[in-house]
C-alpha positions in Angstrom: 144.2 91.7 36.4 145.7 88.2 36.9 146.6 89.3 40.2 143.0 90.5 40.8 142.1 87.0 40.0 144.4 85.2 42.3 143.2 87.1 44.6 139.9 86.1 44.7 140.4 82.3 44.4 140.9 82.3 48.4 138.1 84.2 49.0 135.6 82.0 46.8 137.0 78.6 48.7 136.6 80.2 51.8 132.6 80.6 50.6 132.5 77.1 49.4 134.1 76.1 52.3 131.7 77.6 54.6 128.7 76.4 52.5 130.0 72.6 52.5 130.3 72.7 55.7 126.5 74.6 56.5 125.5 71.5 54.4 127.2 68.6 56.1 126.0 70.1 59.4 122.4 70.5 58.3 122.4 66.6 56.9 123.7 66.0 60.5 120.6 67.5 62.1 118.5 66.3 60.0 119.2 62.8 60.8 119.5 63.7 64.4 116.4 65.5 64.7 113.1 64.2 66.9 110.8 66.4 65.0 108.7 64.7 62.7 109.7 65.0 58.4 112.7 66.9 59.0 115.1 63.2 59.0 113.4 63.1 55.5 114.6 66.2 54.1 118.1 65.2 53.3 117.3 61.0 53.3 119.9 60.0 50.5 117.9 57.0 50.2 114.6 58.8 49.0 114.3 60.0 45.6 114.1 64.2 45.1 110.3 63.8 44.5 109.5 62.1 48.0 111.8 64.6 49.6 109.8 67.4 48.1 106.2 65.7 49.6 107.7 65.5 52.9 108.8 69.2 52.9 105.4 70.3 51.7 103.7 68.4 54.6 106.5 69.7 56.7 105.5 73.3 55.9 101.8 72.1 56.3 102.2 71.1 59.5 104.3 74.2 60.9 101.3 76.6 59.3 99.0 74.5 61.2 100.9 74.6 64.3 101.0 78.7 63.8 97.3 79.1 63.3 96.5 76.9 66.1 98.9 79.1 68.6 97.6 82.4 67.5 94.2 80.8 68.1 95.2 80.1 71.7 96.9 83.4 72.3 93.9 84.9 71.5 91.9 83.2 74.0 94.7 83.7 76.7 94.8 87.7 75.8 90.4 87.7 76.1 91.1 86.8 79.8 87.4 85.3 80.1 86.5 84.4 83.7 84.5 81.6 84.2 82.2 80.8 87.8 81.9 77.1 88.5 80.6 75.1 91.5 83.6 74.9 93.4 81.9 72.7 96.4 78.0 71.8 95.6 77.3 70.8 99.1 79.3 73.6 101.3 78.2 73.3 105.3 76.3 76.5 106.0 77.9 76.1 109.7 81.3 77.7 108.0 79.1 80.4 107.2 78.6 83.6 109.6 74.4 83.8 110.5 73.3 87.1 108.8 72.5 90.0 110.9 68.9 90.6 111.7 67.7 94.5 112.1 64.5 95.5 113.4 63.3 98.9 112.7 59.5 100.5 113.2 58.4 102.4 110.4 57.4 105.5 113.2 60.8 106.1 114.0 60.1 108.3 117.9 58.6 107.4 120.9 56.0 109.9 121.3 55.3 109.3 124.5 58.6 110.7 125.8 58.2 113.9 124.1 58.1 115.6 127.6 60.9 114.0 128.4 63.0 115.3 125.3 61.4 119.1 125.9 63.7 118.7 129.3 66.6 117.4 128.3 67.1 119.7 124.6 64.7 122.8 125.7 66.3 125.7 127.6 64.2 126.1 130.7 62.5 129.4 130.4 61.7 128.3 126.7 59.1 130.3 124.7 55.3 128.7 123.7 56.9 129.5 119.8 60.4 127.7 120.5 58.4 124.4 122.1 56.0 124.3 119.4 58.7 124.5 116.7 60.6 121.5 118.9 57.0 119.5 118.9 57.1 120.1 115.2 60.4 118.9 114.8 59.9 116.1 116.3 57.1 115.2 114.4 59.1 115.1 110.6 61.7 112.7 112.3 59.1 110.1 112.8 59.4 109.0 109.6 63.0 110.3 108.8 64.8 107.7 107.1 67.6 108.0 103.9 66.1 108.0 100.6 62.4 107.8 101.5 61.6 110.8 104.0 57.8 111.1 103.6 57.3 114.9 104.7 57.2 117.0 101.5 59.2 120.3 101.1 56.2 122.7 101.5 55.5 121.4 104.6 58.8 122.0 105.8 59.1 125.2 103.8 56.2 126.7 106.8 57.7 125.1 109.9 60.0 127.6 111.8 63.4 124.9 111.9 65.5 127.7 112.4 63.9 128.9 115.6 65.7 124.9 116.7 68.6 125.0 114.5 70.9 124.7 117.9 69.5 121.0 119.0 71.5 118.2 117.4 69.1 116.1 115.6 71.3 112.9 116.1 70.8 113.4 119.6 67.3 113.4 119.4 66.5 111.0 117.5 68.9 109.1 119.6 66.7 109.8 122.7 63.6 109.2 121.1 63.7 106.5 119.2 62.4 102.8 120.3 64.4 101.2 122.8 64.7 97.2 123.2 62.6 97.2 126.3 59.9 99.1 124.5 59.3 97.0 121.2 60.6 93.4 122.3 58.3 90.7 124.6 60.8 89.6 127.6 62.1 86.2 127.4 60.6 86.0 123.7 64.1 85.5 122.3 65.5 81.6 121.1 69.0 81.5 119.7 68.5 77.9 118.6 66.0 76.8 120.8 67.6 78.1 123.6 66.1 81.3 125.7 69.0 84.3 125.9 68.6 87.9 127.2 67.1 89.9 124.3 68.3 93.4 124.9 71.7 91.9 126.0 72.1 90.8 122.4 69.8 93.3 120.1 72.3 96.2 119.5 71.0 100.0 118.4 73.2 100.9 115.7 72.7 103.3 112.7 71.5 102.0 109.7 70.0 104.2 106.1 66.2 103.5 108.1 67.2 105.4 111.3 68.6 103.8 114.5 67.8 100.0 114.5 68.2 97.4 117.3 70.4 94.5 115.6 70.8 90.8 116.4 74.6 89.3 115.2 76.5 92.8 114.4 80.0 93.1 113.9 80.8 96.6 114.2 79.3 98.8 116.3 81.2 99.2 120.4 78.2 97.5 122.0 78.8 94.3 119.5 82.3 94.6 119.7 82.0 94.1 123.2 80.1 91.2 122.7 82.5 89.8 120.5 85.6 90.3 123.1 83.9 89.0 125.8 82.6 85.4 123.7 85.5 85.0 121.4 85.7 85.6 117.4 85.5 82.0 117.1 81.6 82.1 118.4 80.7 85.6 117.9 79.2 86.5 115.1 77.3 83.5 115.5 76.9 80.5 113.3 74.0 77.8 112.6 73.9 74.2 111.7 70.4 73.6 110.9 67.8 74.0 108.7 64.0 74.7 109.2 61.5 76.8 111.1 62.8 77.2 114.4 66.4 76.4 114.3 67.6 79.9 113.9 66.2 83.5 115.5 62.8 83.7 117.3 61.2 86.6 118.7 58.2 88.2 119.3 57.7 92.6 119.4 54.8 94.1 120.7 54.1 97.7 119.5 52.0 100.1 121.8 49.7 103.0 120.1 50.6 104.7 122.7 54.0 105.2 120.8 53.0 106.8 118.0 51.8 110.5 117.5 48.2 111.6 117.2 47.4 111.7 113.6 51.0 110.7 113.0 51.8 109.8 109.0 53.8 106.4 110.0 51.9 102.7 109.8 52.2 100.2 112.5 54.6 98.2 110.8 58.1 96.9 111.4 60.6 95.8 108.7 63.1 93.5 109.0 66.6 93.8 107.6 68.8 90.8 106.8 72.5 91.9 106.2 76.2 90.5 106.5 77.0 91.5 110.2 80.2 93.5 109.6 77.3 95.5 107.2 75.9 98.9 108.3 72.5 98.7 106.4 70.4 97.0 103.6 67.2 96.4 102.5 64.3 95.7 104.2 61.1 93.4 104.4 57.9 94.8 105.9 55.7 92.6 108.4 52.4 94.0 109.6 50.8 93.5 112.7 49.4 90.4 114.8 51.0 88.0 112.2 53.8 85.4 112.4 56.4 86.5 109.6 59.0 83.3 108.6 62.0 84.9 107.3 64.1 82.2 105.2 67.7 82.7 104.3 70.0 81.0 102.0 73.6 82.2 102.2 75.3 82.4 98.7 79.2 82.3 98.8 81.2 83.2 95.7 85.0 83.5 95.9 87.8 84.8 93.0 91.0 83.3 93.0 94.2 84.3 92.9 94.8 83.8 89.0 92.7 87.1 88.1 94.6 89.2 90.1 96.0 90.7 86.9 92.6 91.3 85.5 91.7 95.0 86.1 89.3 95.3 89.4 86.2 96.6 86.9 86.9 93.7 84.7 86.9 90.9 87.3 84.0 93.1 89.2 85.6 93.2 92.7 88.2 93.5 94.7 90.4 91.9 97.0 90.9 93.3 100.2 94.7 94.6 100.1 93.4 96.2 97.0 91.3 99.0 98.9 92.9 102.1 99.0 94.1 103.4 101.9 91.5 106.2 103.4 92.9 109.6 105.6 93.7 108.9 109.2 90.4 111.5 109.9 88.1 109.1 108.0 85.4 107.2 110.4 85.9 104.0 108.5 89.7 104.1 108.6 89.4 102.6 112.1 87.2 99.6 110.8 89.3 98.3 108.5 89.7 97.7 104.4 86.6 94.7 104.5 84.2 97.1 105.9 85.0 99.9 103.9 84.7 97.3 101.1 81.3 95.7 102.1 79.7 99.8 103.2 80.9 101.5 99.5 77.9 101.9 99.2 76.5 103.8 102.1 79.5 105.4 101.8 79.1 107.1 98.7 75.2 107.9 99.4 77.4 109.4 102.2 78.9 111.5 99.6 75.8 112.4 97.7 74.3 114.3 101.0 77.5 116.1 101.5 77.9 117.2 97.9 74.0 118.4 97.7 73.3 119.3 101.5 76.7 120.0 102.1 76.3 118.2 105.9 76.4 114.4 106.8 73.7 112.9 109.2 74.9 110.0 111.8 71.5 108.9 111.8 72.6 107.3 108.5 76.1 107.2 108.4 79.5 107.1 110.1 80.0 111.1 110.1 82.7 111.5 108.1 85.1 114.4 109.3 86.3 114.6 106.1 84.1 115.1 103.0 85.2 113.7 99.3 85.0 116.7 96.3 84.4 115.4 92.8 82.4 112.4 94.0 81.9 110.7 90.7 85.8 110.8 90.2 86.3 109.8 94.2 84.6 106.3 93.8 86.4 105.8 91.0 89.6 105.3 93.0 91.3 108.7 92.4 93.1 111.0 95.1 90.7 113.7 95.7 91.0 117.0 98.1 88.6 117.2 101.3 87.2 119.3 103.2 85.4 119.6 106.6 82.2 118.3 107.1 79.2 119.3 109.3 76.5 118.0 111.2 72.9 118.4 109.3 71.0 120.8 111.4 66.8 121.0 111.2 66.7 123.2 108.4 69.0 121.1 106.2 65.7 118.4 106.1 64.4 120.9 103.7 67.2 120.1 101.7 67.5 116.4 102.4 63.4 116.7 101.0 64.3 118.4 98.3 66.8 115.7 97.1 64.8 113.1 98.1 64.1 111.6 94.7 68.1 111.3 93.9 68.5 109.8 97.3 65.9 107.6 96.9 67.7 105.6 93.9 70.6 104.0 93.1 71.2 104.9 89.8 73.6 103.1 87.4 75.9 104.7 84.6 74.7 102.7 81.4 70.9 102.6 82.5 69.6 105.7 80.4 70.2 104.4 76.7 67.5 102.2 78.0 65.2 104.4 79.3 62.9 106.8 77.2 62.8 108.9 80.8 65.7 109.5 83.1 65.5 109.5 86.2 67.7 111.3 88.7 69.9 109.0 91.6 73.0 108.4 92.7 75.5 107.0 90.6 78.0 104.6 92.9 81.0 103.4 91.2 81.2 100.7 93.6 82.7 97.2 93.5 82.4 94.1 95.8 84.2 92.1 97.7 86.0 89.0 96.1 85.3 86.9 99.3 81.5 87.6 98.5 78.8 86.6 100.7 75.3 87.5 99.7 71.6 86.4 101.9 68.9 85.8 99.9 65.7 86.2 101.4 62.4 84.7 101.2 59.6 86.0 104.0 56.0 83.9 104.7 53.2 85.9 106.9 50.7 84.0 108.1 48.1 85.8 110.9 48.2 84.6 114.5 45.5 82.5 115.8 42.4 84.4 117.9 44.2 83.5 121.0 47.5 84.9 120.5 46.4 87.9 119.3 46.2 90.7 122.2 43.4 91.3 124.0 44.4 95.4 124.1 43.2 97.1 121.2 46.0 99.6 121.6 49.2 96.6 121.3 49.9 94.8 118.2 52.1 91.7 118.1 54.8 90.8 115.8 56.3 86.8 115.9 59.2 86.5 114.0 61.4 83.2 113.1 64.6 83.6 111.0 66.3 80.5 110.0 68.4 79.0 107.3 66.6 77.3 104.3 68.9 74.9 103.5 71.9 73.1 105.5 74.0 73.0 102.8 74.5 75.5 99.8 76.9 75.7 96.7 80.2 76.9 97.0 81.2 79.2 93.7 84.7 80.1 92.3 85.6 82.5 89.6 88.6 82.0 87.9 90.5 82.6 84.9 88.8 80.3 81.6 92.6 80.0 80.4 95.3 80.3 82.5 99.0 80.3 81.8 99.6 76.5 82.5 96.6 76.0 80.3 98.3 77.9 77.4 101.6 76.1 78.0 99.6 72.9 78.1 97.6 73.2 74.8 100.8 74.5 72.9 102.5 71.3 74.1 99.6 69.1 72.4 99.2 71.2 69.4 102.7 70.8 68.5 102.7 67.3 69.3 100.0 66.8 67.5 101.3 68.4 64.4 105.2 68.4 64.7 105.5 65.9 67.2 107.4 68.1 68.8 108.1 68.4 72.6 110.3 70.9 75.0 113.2 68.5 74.4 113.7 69.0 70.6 113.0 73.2 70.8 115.8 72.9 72.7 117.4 70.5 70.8 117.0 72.9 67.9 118.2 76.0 70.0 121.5 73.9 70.5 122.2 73.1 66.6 121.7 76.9 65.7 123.7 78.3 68.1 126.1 76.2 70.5 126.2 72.9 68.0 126.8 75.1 65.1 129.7 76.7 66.7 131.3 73.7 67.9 131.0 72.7 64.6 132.7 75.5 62.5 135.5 75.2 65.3 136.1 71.3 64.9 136.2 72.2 61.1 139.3 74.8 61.4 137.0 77.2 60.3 138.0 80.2 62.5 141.3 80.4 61.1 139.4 81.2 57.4 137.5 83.6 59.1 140.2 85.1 60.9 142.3 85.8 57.6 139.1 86.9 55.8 138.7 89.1 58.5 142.4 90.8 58.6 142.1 91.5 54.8 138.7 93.5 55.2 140.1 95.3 57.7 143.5 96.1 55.8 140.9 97.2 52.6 139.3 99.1 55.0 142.5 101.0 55.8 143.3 101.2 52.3 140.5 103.2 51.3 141.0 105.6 54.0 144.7 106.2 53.4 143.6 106.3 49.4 145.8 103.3 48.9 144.7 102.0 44.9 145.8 98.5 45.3 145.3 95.5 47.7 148.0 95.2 50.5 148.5 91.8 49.8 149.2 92.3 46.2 151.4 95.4 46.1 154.4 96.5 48.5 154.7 100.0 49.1 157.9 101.8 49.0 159.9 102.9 52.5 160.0 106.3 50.9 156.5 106.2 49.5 154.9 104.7 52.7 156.4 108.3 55.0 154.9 109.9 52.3 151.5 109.1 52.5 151.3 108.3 56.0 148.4 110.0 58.2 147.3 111.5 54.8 144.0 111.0 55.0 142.6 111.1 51.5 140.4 114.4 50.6 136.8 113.5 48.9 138.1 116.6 46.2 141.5 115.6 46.1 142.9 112.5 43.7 139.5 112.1 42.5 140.4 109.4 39.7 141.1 107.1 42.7 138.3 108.0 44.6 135.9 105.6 43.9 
């Protein structure tokens, strides 16, 4: 036992040692330190009482500094967007003029109905195969996405399969109301200045039928336009502000257009869309009246910082961010801003492929491809396709059949708040970050007696589209707290409570790791450890080899020592020295 005790005098300086030394070193910092309180802590000069209020308002001060970060992680987590007025008077010059679409509600020309018996009619055609073509003709006059007038029973008696064969594109194509027929010659001002009307008034295909469209980005005819005046000037911009600064026109509608007892009204609508847009909605003007269209562009844009907000959170999505589409989709060849901008049409697209199982060009791009599980599609999943076909006559009974889902846009959470559902199509679409919106106001007024034709059988239209303002507000979204808004506030809340900075966390990482060390090493204290160290290990050994006593207290014997070596002790064996 007095051994024993010897022993373990080493071992208990070595403690004190280290513990004299953890002392001196922490006195050190603590004189050393910038943060507030802690030069207090060991202040020989202070009595134990005052030492004891400075560490209570030490520890007040570090729970206040917690609770104030786990308040500001919070709000950094939340990821709240904010939309401020970026630029409150943003030149509407930097801003491309909207697209202007003209569309009559009867959408044929009945008056080359002959014409169209020549061209789609075999010529020995039978009295029952040109009356089911006159009858076909008659349900596309008012053939239009979402709000086809002719009601399923109607269709249900026509014979459409005896004209199943004609393409009803085509048709409608040939039929429909040309630029010479609808516009006045020489009516047209581009900013007070006279240009050829029909040079610049492209048909494209919109959800109203084929429309002839002022400003258009996307269609070959506009395209062409665009090459040959330059992407700097084409879609055109506008400077000014007021009636007659922008579009003027005038269309002038013959009766002699319209069918006999036809269901369509004499009016024209007016779309106003972005140009690279295929359709939108529409604003009716009725005849012998001088409609004043006002726009005011509305530009929002989302900066970079919410990239890492999920697209449904944020509500839109950058460009790069739109999937890439199959090689055989339409709107591959246009680019990811106006398959961005026409998610829409392309998922009513969608809908008339799903229920109709076809896709009508009158409306759309014609997809040769055709999205399965539609719902899942536009919610940015890989889905299978399958080949499409051209809607033939007797799929208008089913695109009148499915009017009334056509007809709306329908969004997921709308039904809790509805006693009655209504059927539509659900579009999981989201906008462009870059977002440019029109908002529209129109003013009718009637024209004077003189203006007004003297033929009962023409009605005038006198149209003026022009900006409302010449400046508008520019909006950003961004993050409500961003990262150097985190890293800001933390710096002020622990200089408010600690005053604390960068400098001393780092000054503190120093004392507990490098400083610390440098310390134990100027004190000779890796030489204690060392020793410590070799005598663990050796009483390590010792238990193995079943060794009773310490090896720096008892020398075994030579012949002993061959004995027991690599006799690795047996938990059964010896067992009054096991433990």
């Amino acid at each position: 036992m007095a051994k024993g005790d010897k022993s373990d005098t080493p071992q208990k300086q070595d403690t004190k040692c280290f513990m004299e030394l953890l002392r001196v070193y922490f006195r050190s910092y603590c004189e050393k330190s910038t943060i507030h309180c802690v030069r207090y802590l060991y202040d020989p000069q202070l009595h134990n009482l005052e030492r004891l209020i400075w560490c209570l308002l030490l520890s007040v001060s570090i729970a206040l500094s917690w609770f104030f970060y786990l308040m500001l992680s919070e709000r950094f987590v939340s990821q709240k967007l904010q939309t401020v007025v970026h630029d409150p008077q943003y030149p509407v010059f930097l801003v491309e003029f909207p697209a202007v679409g003209i569309c009559t509600d009867n959408r044929i020309n009945w008056s080359q109905l002959q014409a169209a018996k020549s061209e789609f009619l075999p010529a020995n055609a039978s009295l029952e195969l040109v009356e089911s073509f006159t009858t076909l003709v008659a349900r596309l006059e008012t053939l239009r996405f979402g709000s086809f007038s002719v009601g399923l029973s109607e269709l249900d008696d026509d014979n459409l399969e005896a004209v199943n064969f004609i393409n009803i594109t085509a048709l409608a194509m040939f039929l429909t109301l040309s630029c010479q027929d609808i516009i006045v010659p020489n009516s047209c001002q581009w900013r007070s200045t006279t240009f050829d009307c029909c040079e610049y008034f492209v048909m494209e295909k919109t959800e109203f039928g084929f429309c002839l469209v002022f400003n258009s980005d996307f269609s070959p005819r506009s395209k062409e336009i665009k090459k040959r005046e330059g992407s700097k000037f084409y879609p055109r911009h506008n400077a000014k502000a007021g009636q007659s600064t922008g579009l003027n026109f005038d269309l002038l509608l013959n009766e002699s257009f319209k069918r006999p007892n036809s269901l369509a009204t004499d009016k024209v609508y007016i779309m106003i869309k972005k140009p690279d847009q295929m359709s939108n909605v529409v604003y009716s003007m009725t005849q012998n009246t001088e409609t004043y269209v006002t726009v005011r562009p509305d530009l929002t844009w989302t900066d970079e910082t919410t990239r890492n907000i999920p697209p449904e959170r944020r509500n839109c999505l950058f460009v790069d961010e739109q999937l890439e589409l199959d090689p055989a989709d339409s709107a591959k060849k246009y680019g990811k801003p106006f398959q961005l901008t026409n998610c829409l049409n392309r998922c009513h697209e969608s809908y008339l492929i799903q229920l109709c199982n076809c896709s009508l060009p009158i409306f759309f791009l014609h997809n040769q491809k055709g999205e399965l599980g539609l719902r899942e599609c536009f919610q940015r999943c890989h889905c299978s396709c399958f080949s499409v076909k051209e809607c033939t006559a007797t799929s208008l009974r089913c695109i009148a059949r499915h009017n009334d889902i056509f007809s709306y846009d329908k969004r997921r959470e709308e039904d809790a708040l509805f006693s009655a559902t209504k059927p539509g199509m659900t579009c999981s679409c989201l906008v462009n970050c870059y977002l440019l919106d029109y908002y529209t106001a129109t003013t009718t007024l009637p024209l004077s007696a003189k203006r007004i034709p003297k033929d009962p059988q023409q009605k005038l239209f006198r149209v003026d589209v022009h900006y409302q303002v010449e400046t508008t507000p520019l909006y950003r979204t961004s993050l409500e707290f961003t990262t150097i808004d985190l890293i800001a506030n933390l710096g002020g809340i622990f200089g408010l409570c600690l005053g604390a900075s960068m400098v001393s966390a780092f000054e503190l990482i120093y004392y507990l790791t490098v400083g610390f060390g440098m310390h134990l090493y100027d004190n000779s204290y890796y030489g204690v450890l060392h020793r410590k160290m070799k005598i663990k290990w050796r009483t390590f050994k010792s238990y193995l080899k079943n060794e009773v006593t310490h090896l720096a207290d008892h020398q075994v014997h030579p012949s002993q020592k061959e004995q027991t070596t690599n006799k690795i002790r047996h938990p059964l064996h010896h067992q009054r020295n096991a433990w």
